[in-house]
C-alpha positions as CSV (number, residue, x, y, z in Angstrom):
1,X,18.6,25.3,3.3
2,X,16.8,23.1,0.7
3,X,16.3,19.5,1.2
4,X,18.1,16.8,0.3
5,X,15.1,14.3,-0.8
6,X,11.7,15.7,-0.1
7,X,9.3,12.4,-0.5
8,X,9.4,8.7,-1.6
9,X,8.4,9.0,-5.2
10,X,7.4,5.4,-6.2
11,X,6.9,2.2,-4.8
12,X,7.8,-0.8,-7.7
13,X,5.2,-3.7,-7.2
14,X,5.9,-6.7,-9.3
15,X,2.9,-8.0,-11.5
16,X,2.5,-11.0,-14.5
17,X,-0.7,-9.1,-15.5
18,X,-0.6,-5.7,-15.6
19,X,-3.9,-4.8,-17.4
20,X,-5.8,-7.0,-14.7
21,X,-3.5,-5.6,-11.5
22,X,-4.0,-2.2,-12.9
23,X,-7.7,-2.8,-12.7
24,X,-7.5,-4.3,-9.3
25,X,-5.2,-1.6,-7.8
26,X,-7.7,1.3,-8.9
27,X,-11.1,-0.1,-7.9
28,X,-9.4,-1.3,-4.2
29,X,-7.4,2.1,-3.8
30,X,-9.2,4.8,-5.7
31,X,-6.1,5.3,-7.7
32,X,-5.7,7.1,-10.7
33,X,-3.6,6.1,-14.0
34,X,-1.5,8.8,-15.1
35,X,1.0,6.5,-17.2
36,X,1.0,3.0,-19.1
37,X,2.7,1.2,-21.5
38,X,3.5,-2.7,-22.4
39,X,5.5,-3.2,-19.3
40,X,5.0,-0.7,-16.5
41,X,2.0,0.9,-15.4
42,X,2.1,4.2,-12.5
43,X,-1.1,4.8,-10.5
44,X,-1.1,7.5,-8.7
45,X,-3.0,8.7,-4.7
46,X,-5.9,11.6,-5.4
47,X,-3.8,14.5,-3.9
48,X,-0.7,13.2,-3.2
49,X,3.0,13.0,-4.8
50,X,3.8,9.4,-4.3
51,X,3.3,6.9,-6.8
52,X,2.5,3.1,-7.4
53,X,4.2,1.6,-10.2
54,X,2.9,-2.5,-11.6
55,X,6.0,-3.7,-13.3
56,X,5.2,-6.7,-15.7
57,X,7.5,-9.4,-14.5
58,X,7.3,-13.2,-16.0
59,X,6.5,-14.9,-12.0
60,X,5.7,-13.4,-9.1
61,X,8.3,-12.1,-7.0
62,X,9.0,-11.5,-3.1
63,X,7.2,-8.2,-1.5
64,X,8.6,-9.1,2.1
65,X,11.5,-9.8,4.1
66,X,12.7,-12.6,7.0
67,X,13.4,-10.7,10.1
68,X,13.8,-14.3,11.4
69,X,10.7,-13.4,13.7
70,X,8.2,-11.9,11.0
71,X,7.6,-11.4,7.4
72,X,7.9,-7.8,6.6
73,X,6.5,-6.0,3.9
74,X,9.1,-3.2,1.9
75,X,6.1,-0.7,2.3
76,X,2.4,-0.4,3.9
77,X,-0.3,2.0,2.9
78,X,-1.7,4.6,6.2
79,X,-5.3,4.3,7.1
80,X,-6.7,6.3,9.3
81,X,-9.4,4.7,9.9
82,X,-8.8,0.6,10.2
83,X,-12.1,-0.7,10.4
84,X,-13.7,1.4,7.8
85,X,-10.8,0.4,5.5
86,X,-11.1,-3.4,5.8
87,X,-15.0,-3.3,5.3
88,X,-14.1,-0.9,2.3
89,X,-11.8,-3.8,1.2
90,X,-14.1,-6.5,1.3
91,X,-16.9,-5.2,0.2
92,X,-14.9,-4.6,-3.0
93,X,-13.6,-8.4,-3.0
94,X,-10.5,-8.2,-1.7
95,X,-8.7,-11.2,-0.6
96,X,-8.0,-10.0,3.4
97,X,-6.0,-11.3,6.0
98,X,-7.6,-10.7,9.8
99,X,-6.7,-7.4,11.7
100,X,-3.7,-7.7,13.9
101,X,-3.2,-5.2,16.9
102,X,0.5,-5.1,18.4
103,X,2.8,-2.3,19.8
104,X,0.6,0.6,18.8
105,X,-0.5,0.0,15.3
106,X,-3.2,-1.8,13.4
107,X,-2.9,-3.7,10.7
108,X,-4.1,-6.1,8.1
109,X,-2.9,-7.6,4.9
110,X,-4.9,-7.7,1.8
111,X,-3.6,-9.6,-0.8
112,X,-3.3,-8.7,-4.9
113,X,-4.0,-10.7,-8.2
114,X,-0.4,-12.0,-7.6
115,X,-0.7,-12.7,-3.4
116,X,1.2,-9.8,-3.1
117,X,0.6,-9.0,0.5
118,X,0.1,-5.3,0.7
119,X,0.1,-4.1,4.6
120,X,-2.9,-1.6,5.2
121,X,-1.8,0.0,8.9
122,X,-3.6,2.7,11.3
123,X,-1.0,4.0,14.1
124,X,-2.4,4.7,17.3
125,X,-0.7,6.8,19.5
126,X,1.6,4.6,21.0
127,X,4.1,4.8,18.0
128,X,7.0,7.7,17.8
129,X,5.0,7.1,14.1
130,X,1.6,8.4,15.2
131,X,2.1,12.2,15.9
132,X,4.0,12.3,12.5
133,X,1.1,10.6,10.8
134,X,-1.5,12.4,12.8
135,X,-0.3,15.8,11.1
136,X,-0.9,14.3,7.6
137,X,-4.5,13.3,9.4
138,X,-5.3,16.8,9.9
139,X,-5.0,17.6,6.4
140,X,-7.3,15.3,5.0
């Protein structure tokens, strides 16, 4: 039987400068450009079929949700390595929020050109998320 939806294609992120976020988004995540043009630009994960696409908007817009307890993000990026990926991360510049540990995961925020906060999150074992993620892992 073939499958309904395989993947999430794209994530949208909201930019005003998309020649600097472009810049920003491949030197902190070793992404690649595969597309551009005046208004959109899609980056893409060495080895992988999901992309990241910087739409030029005119002001920055919301990347997170109320839950009336937290802020939530709309997406997070897998690390499987936390620590390695925050030094990574500032080392490079990034603006970075501190590591949080709760209810099985780690996590940190770093934040773009725009103070988008982009959730950078390493499961550990305690999640129903972990031994999904942990097959991915293997394959690295």
């Amino acid at each position: 039987m073939e499958k309904i939806v395989s993947f999430v294609a794209s994530i949208f992120i909201p930019v005003t400068d998309i020649a600097h976020s472009e810049e920003w988004y491949v030197r902190m995540f070793d992404l690649e450009t595969i597309e551009k043009t005046d208004y959109r630009v899609a980056l893409a994960f060495p080895n992988a079929q999901t992309l990241v696409l910087l739409w030029k908007v005119e002001k920055p817009q919301p990347l997170q949700f109320d839950t009336g307890k937290h802020s939530m993000p709309y997406f997070n990026f897998t690390s499987y390595d936390i620590n390695h990926s925050y030094r990574e991360l500032k080392a490079k510049g990034a603006k970075l929020s501190e590591i949080y540990v709760e209810e099985g995961h780690t996590f940190f925020k770093v934040f773009d050109l725009d103070e988008n906060p982009v959730d950078i999150v390493e499961e550990t074992g305690q999640t129903p998320y972990f031994a999904h993620k942990n097959i991915f892992r293997k394959q690295q």
